[in-house]
C-alpha positions in Angstrom: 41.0 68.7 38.1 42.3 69.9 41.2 46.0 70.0 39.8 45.1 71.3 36.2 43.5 74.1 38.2 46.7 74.7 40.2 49.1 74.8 37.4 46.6 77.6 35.7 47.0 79.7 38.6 50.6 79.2 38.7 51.1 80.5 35.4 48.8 83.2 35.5 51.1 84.4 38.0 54.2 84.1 36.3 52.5 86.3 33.1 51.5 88.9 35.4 54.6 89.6 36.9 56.1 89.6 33.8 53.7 92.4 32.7 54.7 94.5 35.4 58.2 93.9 34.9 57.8 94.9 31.3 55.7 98.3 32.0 58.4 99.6 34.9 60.9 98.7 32.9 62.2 102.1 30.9 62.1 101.7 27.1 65.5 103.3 26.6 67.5 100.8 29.2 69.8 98.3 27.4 72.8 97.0 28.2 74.3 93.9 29.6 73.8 94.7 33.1 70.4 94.2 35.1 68.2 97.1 36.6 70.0 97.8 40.4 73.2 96.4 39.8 75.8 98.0 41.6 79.0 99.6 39.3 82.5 99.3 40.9 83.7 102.3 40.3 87.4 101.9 41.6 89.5 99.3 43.6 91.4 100.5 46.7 93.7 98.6 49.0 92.1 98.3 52.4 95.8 98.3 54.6 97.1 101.2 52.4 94.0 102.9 51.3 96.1 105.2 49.1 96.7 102.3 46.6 93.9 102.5 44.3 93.1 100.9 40.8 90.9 101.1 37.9 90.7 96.7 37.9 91.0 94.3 40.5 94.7 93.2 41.6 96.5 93.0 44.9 98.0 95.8 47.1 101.6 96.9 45.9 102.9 96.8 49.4 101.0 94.0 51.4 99.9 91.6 48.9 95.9 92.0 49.9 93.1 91.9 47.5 92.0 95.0 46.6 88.6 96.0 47.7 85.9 97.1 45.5 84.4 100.4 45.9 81.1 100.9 44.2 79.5 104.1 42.4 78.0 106.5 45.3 80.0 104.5 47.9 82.4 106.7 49.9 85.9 105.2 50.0 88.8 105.9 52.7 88.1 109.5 51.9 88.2 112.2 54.7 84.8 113.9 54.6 84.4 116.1 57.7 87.7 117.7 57.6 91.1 116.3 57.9 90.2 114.9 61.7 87.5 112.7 60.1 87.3 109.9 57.6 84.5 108.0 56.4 84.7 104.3 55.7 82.8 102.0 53.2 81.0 98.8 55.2 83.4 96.5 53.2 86.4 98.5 54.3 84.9 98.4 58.2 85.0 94.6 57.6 88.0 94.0 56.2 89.8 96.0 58.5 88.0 94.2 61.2 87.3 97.5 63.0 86.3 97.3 66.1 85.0 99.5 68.8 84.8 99.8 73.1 82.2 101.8 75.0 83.9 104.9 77.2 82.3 104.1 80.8 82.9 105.0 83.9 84.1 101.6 85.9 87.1 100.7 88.2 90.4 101.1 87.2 92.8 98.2 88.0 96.4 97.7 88.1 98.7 95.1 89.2 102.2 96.0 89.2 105.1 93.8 89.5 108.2 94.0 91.8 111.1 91.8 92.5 112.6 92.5 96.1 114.1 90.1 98.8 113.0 88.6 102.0 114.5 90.4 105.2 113.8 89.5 108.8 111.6 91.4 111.3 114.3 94.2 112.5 112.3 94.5 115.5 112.7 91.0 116.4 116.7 91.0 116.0 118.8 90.7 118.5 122.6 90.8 119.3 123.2 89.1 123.1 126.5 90.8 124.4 128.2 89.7 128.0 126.9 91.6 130.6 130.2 90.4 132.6 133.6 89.0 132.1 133.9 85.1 132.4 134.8 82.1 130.9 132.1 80.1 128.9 131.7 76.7 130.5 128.5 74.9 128.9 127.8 75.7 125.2 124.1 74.6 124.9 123.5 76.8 121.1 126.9 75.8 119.7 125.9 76.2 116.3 123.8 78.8 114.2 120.2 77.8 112.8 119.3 76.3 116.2 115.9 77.4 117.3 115.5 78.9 120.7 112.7 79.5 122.9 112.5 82.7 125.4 114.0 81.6 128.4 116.1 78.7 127.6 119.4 78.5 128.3 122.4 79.2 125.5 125.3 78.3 127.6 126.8 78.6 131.2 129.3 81.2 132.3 131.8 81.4 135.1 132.6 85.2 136.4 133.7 85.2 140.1 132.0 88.8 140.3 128.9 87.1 139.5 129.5 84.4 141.6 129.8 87.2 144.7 127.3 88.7 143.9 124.9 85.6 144.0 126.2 84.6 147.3 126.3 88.4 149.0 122.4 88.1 147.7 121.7 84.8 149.6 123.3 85.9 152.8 121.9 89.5 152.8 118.6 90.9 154.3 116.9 94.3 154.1 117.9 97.6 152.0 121.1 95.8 151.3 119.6 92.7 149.8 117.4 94.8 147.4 120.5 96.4 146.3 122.0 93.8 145.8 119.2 92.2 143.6 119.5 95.3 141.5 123.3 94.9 140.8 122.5 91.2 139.6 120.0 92.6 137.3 123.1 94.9 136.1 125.0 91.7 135.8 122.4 90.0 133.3 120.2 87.6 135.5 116.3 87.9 135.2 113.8 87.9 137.9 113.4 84.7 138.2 116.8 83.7 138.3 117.0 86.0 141.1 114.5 84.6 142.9 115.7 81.0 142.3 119.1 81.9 143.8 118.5 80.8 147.8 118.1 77.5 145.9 121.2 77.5 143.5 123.5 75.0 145.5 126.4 76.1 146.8 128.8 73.4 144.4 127.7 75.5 141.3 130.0 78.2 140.4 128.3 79.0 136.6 125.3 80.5 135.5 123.2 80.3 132.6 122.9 83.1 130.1 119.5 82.8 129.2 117.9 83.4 125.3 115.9 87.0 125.3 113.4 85.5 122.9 111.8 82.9 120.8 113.7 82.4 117.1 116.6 81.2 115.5 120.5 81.6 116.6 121.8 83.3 113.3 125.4 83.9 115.1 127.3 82.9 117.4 130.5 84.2 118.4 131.7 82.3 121.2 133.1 78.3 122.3 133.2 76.1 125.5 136.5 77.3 127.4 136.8 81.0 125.9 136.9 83.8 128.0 134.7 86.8 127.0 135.3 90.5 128.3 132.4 92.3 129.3 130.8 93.7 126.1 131.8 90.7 123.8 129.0 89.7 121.2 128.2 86.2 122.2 124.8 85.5 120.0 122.7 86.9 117.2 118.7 85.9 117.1 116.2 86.7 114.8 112.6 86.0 114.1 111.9 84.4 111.3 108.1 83.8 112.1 107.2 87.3 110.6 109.2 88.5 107.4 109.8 91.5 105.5 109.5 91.8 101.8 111.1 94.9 100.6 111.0 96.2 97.2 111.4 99.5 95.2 108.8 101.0 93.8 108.9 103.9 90.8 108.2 107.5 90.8 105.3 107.0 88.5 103.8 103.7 90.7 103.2 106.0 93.7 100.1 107.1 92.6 99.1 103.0 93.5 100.7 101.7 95.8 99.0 102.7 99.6 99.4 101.5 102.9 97.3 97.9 104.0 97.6 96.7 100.2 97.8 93.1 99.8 101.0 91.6 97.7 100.8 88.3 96.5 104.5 87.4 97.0 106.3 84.1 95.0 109.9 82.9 96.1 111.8 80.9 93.5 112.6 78.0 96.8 108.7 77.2 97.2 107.4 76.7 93.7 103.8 77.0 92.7 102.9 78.6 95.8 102.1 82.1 96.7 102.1 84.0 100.0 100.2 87.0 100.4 100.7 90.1 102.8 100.3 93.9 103.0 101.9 97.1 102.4 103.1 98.3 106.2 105.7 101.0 105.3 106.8 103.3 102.7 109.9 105.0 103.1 109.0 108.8 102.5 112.6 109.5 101.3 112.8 109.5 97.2 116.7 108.3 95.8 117.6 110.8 93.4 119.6 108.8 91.5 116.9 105.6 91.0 114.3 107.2 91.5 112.5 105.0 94.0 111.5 104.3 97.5 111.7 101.4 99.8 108.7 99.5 100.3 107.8 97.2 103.0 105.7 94.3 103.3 105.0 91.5 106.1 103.9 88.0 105.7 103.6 85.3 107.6 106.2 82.5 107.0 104.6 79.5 108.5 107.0 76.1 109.8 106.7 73.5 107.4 108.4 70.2 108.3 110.2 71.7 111.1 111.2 74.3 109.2 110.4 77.8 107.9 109.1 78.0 104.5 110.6 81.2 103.3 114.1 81.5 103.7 116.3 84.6 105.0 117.6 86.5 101.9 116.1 84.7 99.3 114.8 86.4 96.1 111.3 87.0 95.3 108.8 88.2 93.2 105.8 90.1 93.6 102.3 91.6 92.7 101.1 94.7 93.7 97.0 94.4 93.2 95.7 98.4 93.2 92.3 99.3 92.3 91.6 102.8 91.9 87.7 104.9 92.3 85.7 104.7 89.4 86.4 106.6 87.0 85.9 107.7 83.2 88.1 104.7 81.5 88.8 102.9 77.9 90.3 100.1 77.0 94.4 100.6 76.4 94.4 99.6 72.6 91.9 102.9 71.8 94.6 105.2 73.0 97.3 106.2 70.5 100.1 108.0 71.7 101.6 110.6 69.9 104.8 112.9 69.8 101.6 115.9 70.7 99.6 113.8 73.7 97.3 111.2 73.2 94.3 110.7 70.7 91.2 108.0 70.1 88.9 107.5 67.3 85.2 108.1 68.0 82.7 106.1 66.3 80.0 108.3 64.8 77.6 105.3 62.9 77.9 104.7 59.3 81.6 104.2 59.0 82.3 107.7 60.0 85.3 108.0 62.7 86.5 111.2 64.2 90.3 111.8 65.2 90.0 113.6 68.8 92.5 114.1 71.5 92.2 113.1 74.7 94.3 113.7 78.3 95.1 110.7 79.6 95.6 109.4 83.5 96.6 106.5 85.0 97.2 103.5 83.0 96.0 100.2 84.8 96.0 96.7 83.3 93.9 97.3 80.5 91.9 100.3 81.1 93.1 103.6 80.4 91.8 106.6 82.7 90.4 109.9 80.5 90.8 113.0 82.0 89.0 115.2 79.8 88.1 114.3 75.6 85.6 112.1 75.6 82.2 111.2 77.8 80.6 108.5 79.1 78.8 106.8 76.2 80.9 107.2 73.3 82.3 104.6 71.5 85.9 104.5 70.2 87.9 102.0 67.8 89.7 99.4 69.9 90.5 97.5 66.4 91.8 99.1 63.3 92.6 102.7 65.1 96.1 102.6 63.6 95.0 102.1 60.2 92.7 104.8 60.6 95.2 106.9 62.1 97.2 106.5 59.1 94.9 107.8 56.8 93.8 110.7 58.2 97.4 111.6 58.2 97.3 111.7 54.1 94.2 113.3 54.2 95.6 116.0 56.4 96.6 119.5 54.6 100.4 119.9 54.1 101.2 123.1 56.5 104.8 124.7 56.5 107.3 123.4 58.9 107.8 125.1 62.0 110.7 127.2 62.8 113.2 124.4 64.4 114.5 125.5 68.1 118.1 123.4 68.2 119.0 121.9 71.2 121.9 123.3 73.2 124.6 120.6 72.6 125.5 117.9 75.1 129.0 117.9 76.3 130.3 114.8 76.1 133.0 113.6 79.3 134.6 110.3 79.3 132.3 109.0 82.0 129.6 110.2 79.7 130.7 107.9 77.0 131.5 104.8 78.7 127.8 104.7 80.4 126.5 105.5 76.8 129.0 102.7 75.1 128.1 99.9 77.9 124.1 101.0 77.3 124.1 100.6 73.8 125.9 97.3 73.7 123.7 95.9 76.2 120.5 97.2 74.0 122.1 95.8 71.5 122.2 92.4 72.8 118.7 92.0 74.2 117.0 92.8 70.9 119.7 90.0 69.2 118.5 87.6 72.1 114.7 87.9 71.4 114.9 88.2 67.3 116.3 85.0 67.7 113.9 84.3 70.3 116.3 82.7 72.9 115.1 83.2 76.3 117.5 82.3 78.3 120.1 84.8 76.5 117.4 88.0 77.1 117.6 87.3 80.7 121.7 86.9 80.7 121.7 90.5 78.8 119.4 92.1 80.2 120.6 91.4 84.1 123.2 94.6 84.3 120.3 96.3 82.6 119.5 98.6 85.7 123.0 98.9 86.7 123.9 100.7 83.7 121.0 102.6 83.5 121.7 104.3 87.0 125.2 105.0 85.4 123.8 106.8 82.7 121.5 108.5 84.6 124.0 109.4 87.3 126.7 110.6 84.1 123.7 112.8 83.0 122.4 114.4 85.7 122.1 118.2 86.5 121.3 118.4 82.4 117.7 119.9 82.5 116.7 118.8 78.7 117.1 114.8 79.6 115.4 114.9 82.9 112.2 112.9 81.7 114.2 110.9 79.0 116.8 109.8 82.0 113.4 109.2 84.4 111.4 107.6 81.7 115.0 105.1 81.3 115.1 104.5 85.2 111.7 103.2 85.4 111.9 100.8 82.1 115.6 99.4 83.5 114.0 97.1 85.8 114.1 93.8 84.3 114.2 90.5 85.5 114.6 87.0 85.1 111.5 85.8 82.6 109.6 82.7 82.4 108.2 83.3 79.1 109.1 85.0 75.8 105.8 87.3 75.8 106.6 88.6 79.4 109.7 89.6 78.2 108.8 91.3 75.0 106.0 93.6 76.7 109.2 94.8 79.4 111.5 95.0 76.3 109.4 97.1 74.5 108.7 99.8 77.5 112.5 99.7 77.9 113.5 100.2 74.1 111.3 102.9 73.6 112.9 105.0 76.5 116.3 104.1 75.5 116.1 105.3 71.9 114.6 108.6 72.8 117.1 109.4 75.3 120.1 108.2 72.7 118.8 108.9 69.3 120.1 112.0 69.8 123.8 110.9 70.5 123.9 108.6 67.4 127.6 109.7 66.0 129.4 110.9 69.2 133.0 109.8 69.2 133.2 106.7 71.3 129.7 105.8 71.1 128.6 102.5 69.1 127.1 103.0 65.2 123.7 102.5 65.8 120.8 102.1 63.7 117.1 102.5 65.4 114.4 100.5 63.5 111.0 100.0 64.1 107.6 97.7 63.9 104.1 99.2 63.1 102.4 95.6 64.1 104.1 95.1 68.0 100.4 95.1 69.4 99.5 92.1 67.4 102.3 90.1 69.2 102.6 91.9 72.4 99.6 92.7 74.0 98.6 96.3 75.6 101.1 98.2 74.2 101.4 100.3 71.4 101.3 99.7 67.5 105.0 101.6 67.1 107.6 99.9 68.8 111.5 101.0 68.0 114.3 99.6 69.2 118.8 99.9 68.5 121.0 97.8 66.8 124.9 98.3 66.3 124.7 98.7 62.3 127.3 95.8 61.5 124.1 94.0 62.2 121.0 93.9 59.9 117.8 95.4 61.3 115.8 92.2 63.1 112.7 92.0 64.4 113.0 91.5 68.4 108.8 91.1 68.7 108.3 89.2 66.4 111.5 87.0 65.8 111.6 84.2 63.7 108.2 84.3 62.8 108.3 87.5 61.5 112.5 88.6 61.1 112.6 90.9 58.7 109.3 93.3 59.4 111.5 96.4 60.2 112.0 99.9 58.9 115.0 102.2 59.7 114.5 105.2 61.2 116.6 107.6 60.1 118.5 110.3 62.1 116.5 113.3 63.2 113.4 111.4 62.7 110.4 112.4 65.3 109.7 109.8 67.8 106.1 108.1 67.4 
């Protein structure tokens, strides 16, 4: 009973919604589709929204799917002017936009040096002979021994000396005192002084004593040679305390500070770091480079009877600077542009404003805003570039401005021959990383700076190339790299300065054919840098893809001769 009354109720149910179905139901709809289902109304491509089609198919240029875009949906249309542009939720998807909140946080920067290790120059001496004599006893008779303040280095025989000693012993009074002051003139301390009634009488030579504690670096004398007064006998230095000095850039000033700490590595210790901080900065700029000295003192500890960081010896280091809070994004939502700089605000419901921004300092992934945006907002950190592309269509066609030419450059032999060595070089590194070979970037790239400071040297006094030429400096600083990422992210800051400052001399008699190419996808291989990357080739050679390399060879597009930069 209980189930027949069940099923009843069941199908009373299923008549009554019928019913209703039927009464909302207008009588004039028919048709194979139901009531509420959405009509595509185009396809579009979501990579190049400006590929569009009536049926589905695959983007002409990148091989996507397109994506439907249904009736009343907006598409990758601008619809608040040409610095706005609305997107539909599947378009947002499959461009995996993404967006970062502007806040105001610390902004943190680690910037890398390479320098060497130095001594203490405070703690470096040169022993010269107070007197003439003969060198009897040898006791530091080669360099690297270690020496303690106090202890002998050898024994000398000067029969001045030896007068001296013995007018002193047999002398009281004013003349006594005297003569204690002309053995001080002669080179003997205090306490040898004072230990002279005891010197016997047999023992014509006395010992030249060390000034301080350290490490015989020189020596310049043998058992049996007679030294004249003056002569450099020894050289000691300190190697408890050393110096790392490095140069630092014009546009690292802003971070590096006095009492900093710098993690320091030496290629002789592996896998360990030594840390120590920032005591001096030379306030003297070079013109040419472009830099100042920098010094910084660690602690070399003795290790095995021996100190661990070695006079002279390469290293490497890390700057850590943290800057005040202040109003900061992450790097990927700042585009660059030939005009400034620009980000994409996210205004809810797929709408995206273009707006310009002044930038400030650049840390490790945070960019500072000086004025564009506020606290708050949220811009695109994924997908800008696409964006960015489209509001470019959608973007009125104005006239072209009147063109200003550029007085010409005059072009000296010098001129050409830092040019022609440049170029070839260039040309190298981006052959060594399309084919991904490590080893060969850091062979080309090593006279990188040399020839950079040539160039810039051949090229200065011109006003026009003052920032290209001090854009060029700072990128020339590469270095030995452990790893192929590390030296596509220093590539890419130094191609970009090189092809604006010789873009412009593509052509000049003596100079290399070149061809400039470029990448719109380098921040999906290289990370915090810029979408755009371009870089120079010598045109007998295909344009190949130094960021990406093998996995990606042929992703290139020439840029053509008079082109803007990006």
């Amino acid at each position: 009973m209980k189930t027949f009354l069940l099923i009843s109720a069941l199908l009373g149910a299923a008549a009554a919604g019928w019913v209703m179905r039927s009464v909302s139901q207008p009588a004039s709809s028919s048709g194979p589709s139901s009531p509420g289902e959405r009509q595509i109304a185009y396809y579009q491509s979501a990579m190049h929204p400006w590929i569009k089609s009536d049926k589905p198919g695959k983007c002409t240029i990148c091989g996507m799917d397109l994506t439907p875009v249904y009736e009343g949906q907006a598409g990758m249309e601008s619809t608040g002017g040409p610095a706005t542009i609305t997107l539909a939720p599947s378009q947002v998807h499959v461009l995996n936009v993404r967006t970062a909140q502007a806040a105001v946080q610390p902004l943190v920067k680690s910037l890398r040096v390479a320098g060497t290790m130095d001594d203490d120059e405070r703690r470096h001496r040169i022993l010269s002979a107070w007197i003439a004599g003969r060198i009897e006893k040898l006791y530091a008779n080669h360099h690297g021994v270690e020496v303690v303040a106090g202890e002998p280095l050898a024994r000398i025989y000067s029969p001045a000396l030896l007068q001296a000693e013995r007018d002193y012993r047999q002398l009281t009074g004013p003349l006594k005192q005297n003569t204690a002051l002309r053995l001080k003139q002669m080179g003997l301390t205090e306490e040898q002084i004072a230990a002279l009634p005891g010197k016997p009488e047999n023992e014509l030579s006395t010992e030249i004593l060390a000034p301080m504690t350290g490490t015989v670096v020189e020596h310049h004398v043998y058992e049996g040679q007679y030294v004249p007064e003056g002569a450099n006998l020894f050289e000691i230095a300190d190697f408890s305390t050393m110096w790392f000095l490095f140069q630092a850039y014009e546009q690292d000033f802003a971070w590096i500070k006095l009492g900093q700490e710098v993690r320091v590595a030496v290629p002789s210790v592996p896998g360990k770091t030594f840390s120590g901080k920032v005591v001096f900065i030379d306030p003297n700029l070079n013109p040419m480079t472009r830099t100042t000295d920098v010094r910084v003192e660690i602690a070399n500890p003795e290790v095995d009877g021996r100190r661990e960081l070695l006079h002279k010896v390469y290293a490497d280091g890390i700057v850590s600077a943290t800057a005040p809070e202040v109003l900061a994004v992450p790097r990927a939502t700042v585009l660059s542009t030939g005009q400034g700089a620009l980000v994409y605000v996210d205004h809810g419901d797929g709408t995206y404003e273009q707006r310009p921004v002044e930038a400030g300092r650049v840390g490790d992934t945070l960019v500072e805003i000086v004025s564009g945006l506020k606290a708050g907002e949220k811009v695109v950190s994924n997908g800008n570039l696409l964006i960015d592309g489209q509001t470019e269509l959608n973007r009125p066609l104005l006239p072209e401005p009147a063109a200003h030419e550029a007085p010409a450059l005059t072009f000296t032999p010098a001129r050409t021959e830092a040019v022609r060595t440049l170029v070839t070089t260039a040309d190298a590194m981006a052959d060594a990383l399309a084919k991904s070979d490590l080893p060969a970037f850091n062979q080309a790239s090593g006279p990188v700076m040399d020839q950079c400071a040539a160039v810039a040297k051949a090229f200065a006094g011109d006003p026009s190339l003052t920032k290209p030429l001090a854009a060029l400096t700072a990128a020339s600083h590469l270095h030995g790299f452990e790893d192929l990422k590390s030296a596509r992210t220093a590539f890419h800051t130094f191609a970009v300065a090189a092809t604006d400052l010789l873009q412009p001399v593509r052509g000049v008699p003596g100079v290399p054919d070149f061809k400039v190419w470029e990448c719109f996808m380098v921040d999906q291989i290289v990370p915090d840098v810029p979408a755009k990357g371009r870089w120079l080739q010598l045109s007998g050679r295909a344009g190949q893809n130094p960021y990406f390399g093998k996995s990606m060879l042929d992703c290139v597009r020439e840029i053509q001769p008079g082109a803007p930069n990006p």
